[in-house]
BABA-395024 format. One record per residue (C-alpha): residue in one letter; residue number from 1; x, y, z negated. Coordinates in Angstrom, 2 decimals, m for minus. Each point is the difference from the previous one (the first is absolute). Layout:
# residues N
rest:A | nr:NUM | east:X | north:Y | up:Z;
...
# end
This chain:
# residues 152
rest:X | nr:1 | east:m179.82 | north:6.15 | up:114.81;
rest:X | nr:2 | east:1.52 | north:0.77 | up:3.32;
rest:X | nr:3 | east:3.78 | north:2.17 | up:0.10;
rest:X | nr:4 | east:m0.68 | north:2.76 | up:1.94;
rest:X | nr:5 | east:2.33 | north:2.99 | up:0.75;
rest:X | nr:6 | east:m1.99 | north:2.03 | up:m1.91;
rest:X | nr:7 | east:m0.22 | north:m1.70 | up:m2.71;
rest:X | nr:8 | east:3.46 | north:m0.28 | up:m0.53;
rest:X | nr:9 | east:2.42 | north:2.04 | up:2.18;
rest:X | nr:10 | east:m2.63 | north:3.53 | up:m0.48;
rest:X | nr:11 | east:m0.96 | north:0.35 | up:m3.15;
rest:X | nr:12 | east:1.44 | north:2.39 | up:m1.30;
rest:X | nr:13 | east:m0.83 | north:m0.38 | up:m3.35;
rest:X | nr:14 | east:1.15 | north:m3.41 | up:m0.41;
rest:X | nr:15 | east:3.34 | north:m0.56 | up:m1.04;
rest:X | nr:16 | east:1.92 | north:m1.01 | up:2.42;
rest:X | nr:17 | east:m0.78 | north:2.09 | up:2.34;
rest:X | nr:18 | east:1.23 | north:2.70 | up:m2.42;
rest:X | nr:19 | east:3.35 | north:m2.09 | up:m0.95;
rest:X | nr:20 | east:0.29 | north:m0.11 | up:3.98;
rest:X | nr:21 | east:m0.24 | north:3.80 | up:0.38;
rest:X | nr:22 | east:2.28 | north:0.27 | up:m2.94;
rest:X | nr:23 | east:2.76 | north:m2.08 | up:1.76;
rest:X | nr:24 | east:m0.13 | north:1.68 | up:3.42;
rest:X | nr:25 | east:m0.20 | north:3.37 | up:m1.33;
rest:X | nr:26 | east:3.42 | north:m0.66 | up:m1.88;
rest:X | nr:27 | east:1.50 | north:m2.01 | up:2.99;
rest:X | nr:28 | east:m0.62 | north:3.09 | up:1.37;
rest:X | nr:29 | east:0.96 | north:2.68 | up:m2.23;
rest:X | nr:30 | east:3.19 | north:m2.21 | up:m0.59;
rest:X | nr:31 | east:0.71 | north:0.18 | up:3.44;
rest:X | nr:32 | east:m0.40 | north:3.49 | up:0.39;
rest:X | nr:33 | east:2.62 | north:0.63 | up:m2.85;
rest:X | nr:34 | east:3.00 | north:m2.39 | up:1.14;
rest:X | nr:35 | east:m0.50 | north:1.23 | up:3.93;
rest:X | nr:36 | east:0.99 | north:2.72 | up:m0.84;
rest:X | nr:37 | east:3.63 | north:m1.48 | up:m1.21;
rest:X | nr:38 | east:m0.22 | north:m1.78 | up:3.02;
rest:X | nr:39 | east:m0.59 | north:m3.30 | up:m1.80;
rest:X | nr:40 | east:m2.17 | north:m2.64 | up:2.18;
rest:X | nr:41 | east:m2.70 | north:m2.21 | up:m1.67;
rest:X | nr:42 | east:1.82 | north:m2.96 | up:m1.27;
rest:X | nr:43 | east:3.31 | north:1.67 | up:m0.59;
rest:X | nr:44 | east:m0.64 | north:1.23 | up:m3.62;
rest:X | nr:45 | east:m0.33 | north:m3.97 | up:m1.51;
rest:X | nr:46 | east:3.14 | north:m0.49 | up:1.97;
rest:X | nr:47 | east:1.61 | north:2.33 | up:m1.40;
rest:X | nr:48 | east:m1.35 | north:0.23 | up:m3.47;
rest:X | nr:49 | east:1.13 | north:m4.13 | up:0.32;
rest:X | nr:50 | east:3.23 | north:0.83 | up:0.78;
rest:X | nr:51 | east:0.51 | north:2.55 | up:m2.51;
rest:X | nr:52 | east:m1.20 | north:m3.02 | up:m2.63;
rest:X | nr:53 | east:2.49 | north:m2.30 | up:1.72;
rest:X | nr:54 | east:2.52 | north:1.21 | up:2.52;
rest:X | nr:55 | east:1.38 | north:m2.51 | up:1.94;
rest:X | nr:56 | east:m2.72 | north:m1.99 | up:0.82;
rest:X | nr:57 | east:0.15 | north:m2.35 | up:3.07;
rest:X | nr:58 | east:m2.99 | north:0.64 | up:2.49;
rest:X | nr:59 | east:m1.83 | north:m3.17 | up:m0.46;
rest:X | nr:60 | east:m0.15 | north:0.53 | up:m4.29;
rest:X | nr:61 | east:m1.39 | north:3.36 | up:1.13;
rest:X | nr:62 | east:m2.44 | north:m1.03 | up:2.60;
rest:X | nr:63 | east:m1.59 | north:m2.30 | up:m2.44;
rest:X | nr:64 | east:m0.20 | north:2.78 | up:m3.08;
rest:X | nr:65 | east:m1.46 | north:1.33 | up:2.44;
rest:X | nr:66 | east:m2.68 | north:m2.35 | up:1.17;
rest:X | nr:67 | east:0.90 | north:0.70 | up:3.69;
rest:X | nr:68 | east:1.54 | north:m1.56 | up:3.22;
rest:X | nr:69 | east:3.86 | north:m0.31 | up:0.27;
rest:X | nr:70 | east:m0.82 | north:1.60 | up:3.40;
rest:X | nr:71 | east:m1.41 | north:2.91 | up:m1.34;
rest:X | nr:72 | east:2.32 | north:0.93 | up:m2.60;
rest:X | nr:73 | east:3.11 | north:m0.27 | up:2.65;
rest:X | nr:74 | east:m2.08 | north:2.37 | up:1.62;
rest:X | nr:75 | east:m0.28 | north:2.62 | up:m2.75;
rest:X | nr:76 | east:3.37 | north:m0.62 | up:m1.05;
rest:X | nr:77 | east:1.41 | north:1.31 | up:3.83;
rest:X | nr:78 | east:m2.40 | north:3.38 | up:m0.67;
rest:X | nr:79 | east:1.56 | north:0.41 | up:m3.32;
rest:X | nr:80 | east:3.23 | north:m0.60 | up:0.99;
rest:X | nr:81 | east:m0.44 | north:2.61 | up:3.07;
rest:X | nr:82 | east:m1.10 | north:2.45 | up:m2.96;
rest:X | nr:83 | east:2.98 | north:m0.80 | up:m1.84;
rest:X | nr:84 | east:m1.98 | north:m1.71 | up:m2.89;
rest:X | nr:85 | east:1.35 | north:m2.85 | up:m0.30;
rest:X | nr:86 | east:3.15 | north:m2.13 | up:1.91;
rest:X | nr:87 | east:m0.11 | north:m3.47 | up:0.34;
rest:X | nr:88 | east:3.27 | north:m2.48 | up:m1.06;
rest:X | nr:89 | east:1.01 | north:m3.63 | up:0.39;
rest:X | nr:90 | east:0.38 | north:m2.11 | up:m2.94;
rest:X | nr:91 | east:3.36 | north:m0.85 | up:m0.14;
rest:X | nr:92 | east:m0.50 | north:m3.18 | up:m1.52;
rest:X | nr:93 | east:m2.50 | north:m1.14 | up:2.48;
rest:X | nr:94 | east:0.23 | north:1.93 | up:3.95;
rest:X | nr:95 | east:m3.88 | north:m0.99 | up:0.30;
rest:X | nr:96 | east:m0.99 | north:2.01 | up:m2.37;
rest:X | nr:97 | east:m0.67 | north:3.84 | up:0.39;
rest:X | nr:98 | east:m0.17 | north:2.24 | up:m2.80;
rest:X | nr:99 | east:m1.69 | north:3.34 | up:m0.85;
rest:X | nr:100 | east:1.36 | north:2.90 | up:m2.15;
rest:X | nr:101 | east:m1.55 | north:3.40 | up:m0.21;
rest:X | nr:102 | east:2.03 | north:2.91 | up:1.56;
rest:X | nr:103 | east:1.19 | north:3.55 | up:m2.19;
rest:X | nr:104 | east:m3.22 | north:1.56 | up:2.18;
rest:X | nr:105 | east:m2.28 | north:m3.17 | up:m0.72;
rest:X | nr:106 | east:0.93 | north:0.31 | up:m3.78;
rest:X | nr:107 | east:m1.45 | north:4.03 | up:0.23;
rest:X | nr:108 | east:m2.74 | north:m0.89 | up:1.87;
rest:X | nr:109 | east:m1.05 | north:m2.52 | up:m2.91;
rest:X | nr:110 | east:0.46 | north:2.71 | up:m2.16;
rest:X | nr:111 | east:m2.41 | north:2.24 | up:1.68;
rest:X | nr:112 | east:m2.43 | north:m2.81 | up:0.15;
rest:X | nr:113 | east:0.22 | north:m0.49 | up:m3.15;
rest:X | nr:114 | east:m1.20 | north:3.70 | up:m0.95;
rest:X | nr:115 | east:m3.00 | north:0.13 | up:3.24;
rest:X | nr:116 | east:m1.07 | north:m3.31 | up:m2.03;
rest:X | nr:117 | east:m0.03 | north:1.64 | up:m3.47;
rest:X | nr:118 | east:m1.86 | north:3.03 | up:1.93;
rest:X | nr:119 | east:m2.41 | north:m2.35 | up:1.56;
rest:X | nr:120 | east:m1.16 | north:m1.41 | up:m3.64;
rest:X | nr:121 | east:m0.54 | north:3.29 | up:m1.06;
rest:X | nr:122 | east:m2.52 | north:0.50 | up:2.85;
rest:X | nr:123 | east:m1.46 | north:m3.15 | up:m0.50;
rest:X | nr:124 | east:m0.42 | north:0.40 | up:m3.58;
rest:X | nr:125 | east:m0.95 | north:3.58 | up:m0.70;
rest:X | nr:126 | east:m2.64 | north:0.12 | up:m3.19;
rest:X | nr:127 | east:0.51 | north:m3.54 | up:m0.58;
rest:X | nr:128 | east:0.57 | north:m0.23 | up:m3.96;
rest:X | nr:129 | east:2.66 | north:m2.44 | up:m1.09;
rest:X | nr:130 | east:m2.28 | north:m2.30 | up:m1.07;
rest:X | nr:131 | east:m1.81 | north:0.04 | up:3.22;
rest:X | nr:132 | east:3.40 | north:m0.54 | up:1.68;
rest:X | nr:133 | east:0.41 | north:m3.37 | up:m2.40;
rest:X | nr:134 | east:m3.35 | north:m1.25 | up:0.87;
rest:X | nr:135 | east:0.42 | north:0.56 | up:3.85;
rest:X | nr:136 | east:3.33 | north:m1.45 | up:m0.56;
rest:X | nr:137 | east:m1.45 | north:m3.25 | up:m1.27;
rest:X | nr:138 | east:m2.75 | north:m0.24 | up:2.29;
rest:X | nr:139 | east:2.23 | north:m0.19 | up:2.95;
rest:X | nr:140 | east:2.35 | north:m2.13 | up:m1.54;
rest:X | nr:141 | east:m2.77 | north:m2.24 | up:m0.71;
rest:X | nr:142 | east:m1.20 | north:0.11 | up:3.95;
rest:X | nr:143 | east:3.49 | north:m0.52 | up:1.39;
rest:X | nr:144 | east:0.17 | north:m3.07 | up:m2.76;
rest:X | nr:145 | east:m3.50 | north:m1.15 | up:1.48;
rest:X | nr:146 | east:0.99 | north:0.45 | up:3.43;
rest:X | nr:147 | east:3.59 | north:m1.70 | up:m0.27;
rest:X | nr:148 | east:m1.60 | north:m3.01 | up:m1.39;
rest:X | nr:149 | east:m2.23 | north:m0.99 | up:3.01;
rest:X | nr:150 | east:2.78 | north:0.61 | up:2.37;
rest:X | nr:151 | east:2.15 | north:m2.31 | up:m1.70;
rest:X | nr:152 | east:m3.05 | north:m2.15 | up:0.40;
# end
């Protein structure tokens, strides 16, 4: 059997083109929440990472991350323009720069924290609990499936 586009990309009954739709539509509605703080898309791991560990040098957060030293410096000068973070130089080793969360970054977590919470809601509106546990082990069970051939 031949892969065609339709076959796979357009069918909009199978499954992944659903899980697809799924994913954008909360990439989107995501992104429509935090804009609205201001927040840029890749700023809310940052600072939801530094809010786990404050004081981490760029390089331990660029690979958390699973992104280029490059771009990180990048997002780091935004977010330091917004007054969401400020950068410091280990004082054990001048190499080294570090990354703490500002008084305004620390709020702004805060408030992400709640659009989150809000966002479930949305998402989840007449899902039973039980429902929520199943879902919940499904996708555990695809990001298990899917980590395992990347490692690969």
């Amino acid at each position: 059997m031949k892969w065609g586009y339709k076959m796979v990309a357009y069918d909009e009954d199978s499954l992944n083109f659903i899980f697809r739709q799924v994913m954008r539509m909360y990439h989107q509605r995501t992104h429509m929440l935090l804009s609205k703080l201001g927040v840029y898309p890749g700023q809310p791991s940052v600072l939801f990472n530094l809010m786990d560990k404050d004081g981490i040098n760029q390089t331990e957060l660029a690979k958390k991350l699973k992104i280029r030293n490059a771009t990180v410096t990048v997002m780091l000068k935004r977010m330091e323009k917004n007054d969401l973070i400020y950068r410091k130089t280990d004082a054990e080793d001048l190499r080294v720069s570090r990354v703490y969360l500002t008084n305004t970054g620390r709020s702004m977590v805060a408030e992400m924290q709640d659009i989150m919470k809000s966002l479930e809601k949305e998402c989840f509106e007449g899902f039973t609990t039980e429902e929520k546990i199943l879902l919940k082990r499904f996708l555990i069970h695809i990001l298990h499936n899917l980590q395992k051939v990347c490692e690969e």
